[in-house]
C-alpha positions as CSV (number, residue, x, y, z in Angstrom):
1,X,2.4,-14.4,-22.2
2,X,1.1,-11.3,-23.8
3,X,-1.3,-9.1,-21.4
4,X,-5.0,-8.9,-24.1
5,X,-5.8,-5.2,-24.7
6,X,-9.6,-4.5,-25.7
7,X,-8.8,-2.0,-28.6
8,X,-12.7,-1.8,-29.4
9,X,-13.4,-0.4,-26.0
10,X,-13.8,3.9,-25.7
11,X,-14.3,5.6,-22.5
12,X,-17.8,6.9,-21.6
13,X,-20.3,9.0,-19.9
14,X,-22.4,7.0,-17.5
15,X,-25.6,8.5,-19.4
16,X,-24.0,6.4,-22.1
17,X,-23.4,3.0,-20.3
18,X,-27.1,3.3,-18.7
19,X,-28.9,3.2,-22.2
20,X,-26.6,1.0,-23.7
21,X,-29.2,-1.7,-25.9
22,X,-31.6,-3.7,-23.9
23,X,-31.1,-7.4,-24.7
24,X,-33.2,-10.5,-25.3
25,X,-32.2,-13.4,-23.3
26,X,-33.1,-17.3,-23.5
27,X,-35.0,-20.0,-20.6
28,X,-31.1,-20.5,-19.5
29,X,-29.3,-17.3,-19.9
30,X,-30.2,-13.8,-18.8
31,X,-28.2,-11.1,-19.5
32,X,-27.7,-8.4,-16.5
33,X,-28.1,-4.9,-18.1
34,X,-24.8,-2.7,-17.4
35,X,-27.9,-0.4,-15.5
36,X,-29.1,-3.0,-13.3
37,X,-25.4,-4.3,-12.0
38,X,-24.6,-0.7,-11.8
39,X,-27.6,0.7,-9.1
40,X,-27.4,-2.4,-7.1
41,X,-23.9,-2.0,-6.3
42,X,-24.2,1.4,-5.8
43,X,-27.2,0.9,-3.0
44,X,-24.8,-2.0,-1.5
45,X,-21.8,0.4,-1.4
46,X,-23.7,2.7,0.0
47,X,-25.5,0.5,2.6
48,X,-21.7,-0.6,3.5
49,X,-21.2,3.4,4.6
50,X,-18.9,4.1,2.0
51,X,-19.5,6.7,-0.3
52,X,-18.8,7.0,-4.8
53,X,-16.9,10.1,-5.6
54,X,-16.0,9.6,-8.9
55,X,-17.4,7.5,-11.9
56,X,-15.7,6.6,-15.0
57,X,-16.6,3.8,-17.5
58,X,-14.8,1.7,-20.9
59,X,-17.7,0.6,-23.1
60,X,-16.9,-1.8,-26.4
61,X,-17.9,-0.5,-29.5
62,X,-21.4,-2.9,-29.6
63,X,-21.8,-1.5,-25.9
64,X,-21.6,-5.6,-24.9
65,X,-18.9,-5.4,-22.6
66,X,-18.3,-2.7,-19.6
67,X,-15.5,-1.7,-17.4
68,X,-16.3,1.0,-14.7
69,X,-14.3,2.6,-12.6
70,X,-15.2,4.3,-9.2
71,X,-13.3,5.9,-6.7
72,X,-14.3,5.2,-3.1
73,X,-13.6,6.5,0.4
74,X,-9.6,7.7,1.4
75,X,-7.8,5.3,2.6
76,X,-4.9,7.8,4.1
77,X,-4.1,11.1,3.4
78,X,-2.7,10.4,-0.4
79,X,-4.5,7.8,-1.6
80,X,-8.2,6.5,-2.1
81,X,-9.9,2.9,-2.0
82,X,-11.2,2.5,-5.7
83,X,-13.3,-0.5,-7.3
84,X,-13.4,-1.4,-10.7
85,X,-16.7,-3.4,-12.0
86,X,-17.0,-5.8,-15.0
87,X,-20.1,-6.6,-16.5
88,X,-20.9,-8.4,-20.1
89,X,-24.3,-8.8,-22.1
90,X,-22.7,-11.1,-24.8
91,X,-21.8,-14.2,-22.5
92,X,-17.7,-13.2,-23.0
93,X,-17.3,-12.7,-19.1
94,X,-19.0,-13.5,-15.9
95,X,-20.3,-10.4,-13.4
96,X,-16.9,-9.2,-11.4
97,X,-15.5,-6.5,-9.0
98,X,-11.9,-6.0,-8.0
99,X,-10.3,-4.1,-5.2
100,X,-8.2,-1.1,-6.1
101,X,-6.1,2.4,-4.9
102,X,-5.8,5.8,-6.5
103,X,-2.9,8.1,-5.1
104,X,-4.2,11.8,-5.0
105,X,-1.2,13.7,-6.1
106,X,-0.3,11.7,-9.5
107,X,-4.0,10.8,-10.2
108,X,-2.6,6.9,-10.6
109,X,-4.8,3.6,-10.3
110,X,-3.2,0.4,-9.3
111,X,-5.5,-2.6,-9.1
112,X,-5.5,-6.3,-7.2
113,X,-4.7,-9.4,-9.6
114,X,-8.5,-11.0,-9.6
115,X,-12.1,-10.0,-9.9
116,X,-14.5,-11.2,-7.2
117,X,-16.6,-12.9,-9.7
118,X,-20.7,-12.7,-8.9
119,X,-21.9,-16.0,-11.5
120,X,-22.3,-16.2,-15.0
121,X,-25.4,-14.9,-16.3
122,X,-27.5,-17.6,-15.5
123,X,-31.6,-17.8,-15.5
124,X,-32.1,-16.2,-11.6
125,X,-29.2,-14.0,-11.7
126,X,-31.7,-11.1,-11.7
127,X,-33.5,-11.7,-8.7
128,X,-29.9,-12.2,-6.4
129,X,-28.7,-9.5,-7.7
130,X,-28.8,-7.4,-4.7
131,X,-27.4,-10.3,-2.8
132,X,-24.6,-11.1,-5.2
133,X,-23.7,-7.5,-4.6
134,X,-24.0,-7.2,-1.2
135,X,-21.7,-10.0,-0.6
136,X,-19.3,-9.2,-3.0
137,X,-19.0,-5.4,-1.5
138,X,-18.8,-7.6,2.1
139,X,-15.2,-9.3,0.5
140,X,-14.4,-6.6,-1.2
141,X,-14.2,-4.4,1.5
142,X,-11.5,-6.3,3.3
143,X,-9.8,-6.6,-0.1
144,X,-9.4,-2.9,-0.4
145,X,-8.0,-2.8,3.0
146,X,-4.9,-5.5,2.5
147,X,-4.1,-4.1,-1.4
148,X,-3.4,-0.6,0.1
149,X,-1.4,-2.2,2.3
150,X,0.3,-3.8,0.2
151,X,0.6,-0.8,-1.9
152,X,2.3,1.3,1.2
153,X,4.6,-1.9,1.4
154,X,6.1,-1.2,-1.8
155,X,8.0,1.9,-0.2
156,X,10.5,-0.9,2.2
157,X,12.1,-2.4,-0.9
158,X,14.9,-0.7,-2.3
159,X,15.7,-0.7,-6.3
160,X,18.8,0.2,-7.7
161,X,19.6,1.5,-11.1
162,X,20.1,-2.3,-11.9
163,X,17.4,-4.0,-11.1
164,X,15.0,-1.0,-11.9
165,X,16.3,-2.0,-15.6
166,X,15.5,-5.8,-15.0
167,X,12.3,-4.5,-13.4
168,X,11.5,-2.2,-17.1
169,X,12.4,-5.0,-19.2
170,X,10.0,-8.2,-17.2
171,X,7.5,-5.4,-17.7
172,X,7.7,-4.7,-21.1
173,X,8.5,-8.9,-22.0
174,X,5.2,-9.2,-20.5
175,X,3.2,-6.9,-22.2
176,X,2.8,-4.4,-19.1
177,X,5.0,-1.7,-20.9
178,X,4.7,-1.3,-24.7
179,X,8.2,-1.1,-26.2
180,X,6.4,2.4,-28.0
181,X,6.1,3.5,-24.4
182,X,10.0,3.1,-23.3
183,X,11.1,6.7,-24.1
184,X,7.8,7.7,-22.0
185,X,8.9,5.7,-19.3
186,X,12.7,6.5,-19.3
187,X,11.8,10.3,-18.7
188,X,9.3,9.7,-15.9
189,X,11.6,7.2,-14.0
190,X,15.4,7.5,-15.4
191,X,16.6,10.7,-16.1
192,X,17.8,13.0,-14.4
193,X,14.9,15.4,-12.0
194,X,11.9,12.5,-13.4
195,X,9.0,12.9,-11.6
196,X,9.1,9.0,-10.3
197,X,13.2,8.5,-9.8
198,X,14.0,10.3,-6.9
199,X,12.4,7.4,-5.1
200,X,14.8,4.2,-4.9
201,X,12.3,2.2,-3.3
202,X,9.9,-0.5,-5.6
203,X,7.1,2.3,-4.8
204,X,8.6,4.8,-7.0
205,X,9.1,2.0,-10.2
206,X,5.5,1.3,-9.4
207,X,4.5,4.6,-9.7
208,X,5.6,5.5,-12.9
209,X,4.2,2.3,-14.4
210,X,1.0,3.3,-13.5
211,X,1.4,7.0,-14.8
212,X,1.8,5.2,-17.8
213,X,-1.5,2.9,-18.0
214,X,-3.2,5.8,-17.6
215,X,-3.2,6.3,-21.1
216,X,-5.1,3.1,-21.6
217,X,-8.7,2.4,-21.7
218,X,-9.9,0.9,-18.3
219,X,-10.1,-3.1,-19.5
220,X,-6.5,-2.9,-21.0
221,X,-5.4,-0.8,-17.4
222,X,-6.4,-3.9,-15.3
223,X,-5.1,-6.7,-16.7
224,X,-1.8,-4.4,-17.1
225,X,-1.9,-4.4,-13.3
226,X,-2.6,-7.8,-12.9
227,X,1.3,-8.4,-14.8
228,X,2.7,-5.4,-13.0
229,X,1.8,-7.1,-9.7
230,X,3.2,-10.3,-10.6
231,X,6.6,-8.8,-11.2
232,X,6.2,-5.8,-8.2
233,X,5.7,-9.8,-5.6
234,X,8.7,-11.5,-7.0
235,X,10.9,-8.8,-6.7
236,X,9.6,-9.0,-2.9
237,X,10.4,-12.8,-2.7
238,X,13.7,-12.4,-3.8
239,X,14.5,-9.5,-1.9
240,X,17.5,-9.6,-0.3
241,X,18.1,-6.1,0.9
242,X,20.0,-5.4,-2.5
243,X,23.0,-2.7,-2.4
């Protein structure tokens, strides 16, 4: 199945997510502002001792649906614990945060399959708010913990010329690559002195996947991930030490 890409989505300044439209809701729906999900996970974060150095944020064109994008504490000496935070005001998603890495030296994001999902914007959402955040952080946190280790486990499995083609191909049948993007991804992984070959390990065919969703807005990058992970654990289950 085709991975959805939100083409009506832009990346934006904070400033811009925080005064997004204020809207009206009902006796049985009440929409969290992108502002109010986004100061109570911060204080919960924060209360966790970890610390936010850097923000970014997708907005959709109506400024309805939001995708931020903050990098956390290190988690070794090349790459940091990141979240990424979903929030709606036009009843198309429920409140969500998923774990995440970012490795230093390529700049490159890599996220878990699933959201932690807070509730659907029902009538007392508002007041749990802090709670919902607070306990989400609380799973979270262990989350960020076993994706980077399962990040660093990429770098036991070795990929040959071979299957690093089967690899390319599952990832572009499933929407994770864009044909378009093939030539892009031949130069960073197949030819000769590319930035990501040298590695013949599943870490390095990994890698340049995710230099490539780079390019794309932050809703599109996640659910890339979600197929890029999908392929990455059944090439681990049917690992077989390949020569």
């Amino acid at each position: 199945m085709t991975l959805l890409a939100h083409c009506d989505t832009k990346r934006v300044e904070e400033s811009v997510v925080l005064n997004a439209p204020v809207i009206d809701g009902t006796n049985t729906w009440n929409p969290v502002h992108h502002s109010e999900l986004i100061i109570a996970l911060e204080k919960s974060i924060h209360n966790a001792g970890m610390t936010i150095s850097k923000r970014d944020y997708s907005l959709s064109a109506n400024s309805m649906r939001m995708f931020g994008l903050w990098t956390l504490d290190k988690a070794d000496s090349s790459m940091a614990y990141s979240i990424g935070i979903r929030n709606s005001m036009d009843k198309s998603m429920a409140i969500g945060i998923t774990a995440g890495t970012k490795v230093f030296v390529c700049d490159n994001l890599a996220f878990s399959g699933d959201f932690i999902q807070f509730r659907k914007h029902t009538k007392n959402v508002l007041e749990e708010l802090d709670m919902l955040c607070t306990n989400a952080v609380h799973q979270m946190t262990h989350n960020l913990k076993e994706f980077a280790d399962w990040h660093r486990k990429l770098r036991t499995y070795l990929v040959i010329r071979e299957r690093a083609e089967l690899l390319t191909f599952q990832a572009m049948n499933m929407g994770v690559i864009n044909p378009s993007q093939f030539r892009k991804f031949y130069a960073l992984y197949f030819d000769e002195n590319s930035p990501y070959g040298d590695r013949k390990d599943l870490y390095g065919w990994h890698e340049a996947v995710t230099h490539l969703l780079r390019e794309k807005n932050l809703f599109s990058n996640h659910a890339r991930n979600r197929g890029l992970n999908r392929i990455c654990n059944s090439y681990m289950l049917s690992y077989r030490g390949f020569v």
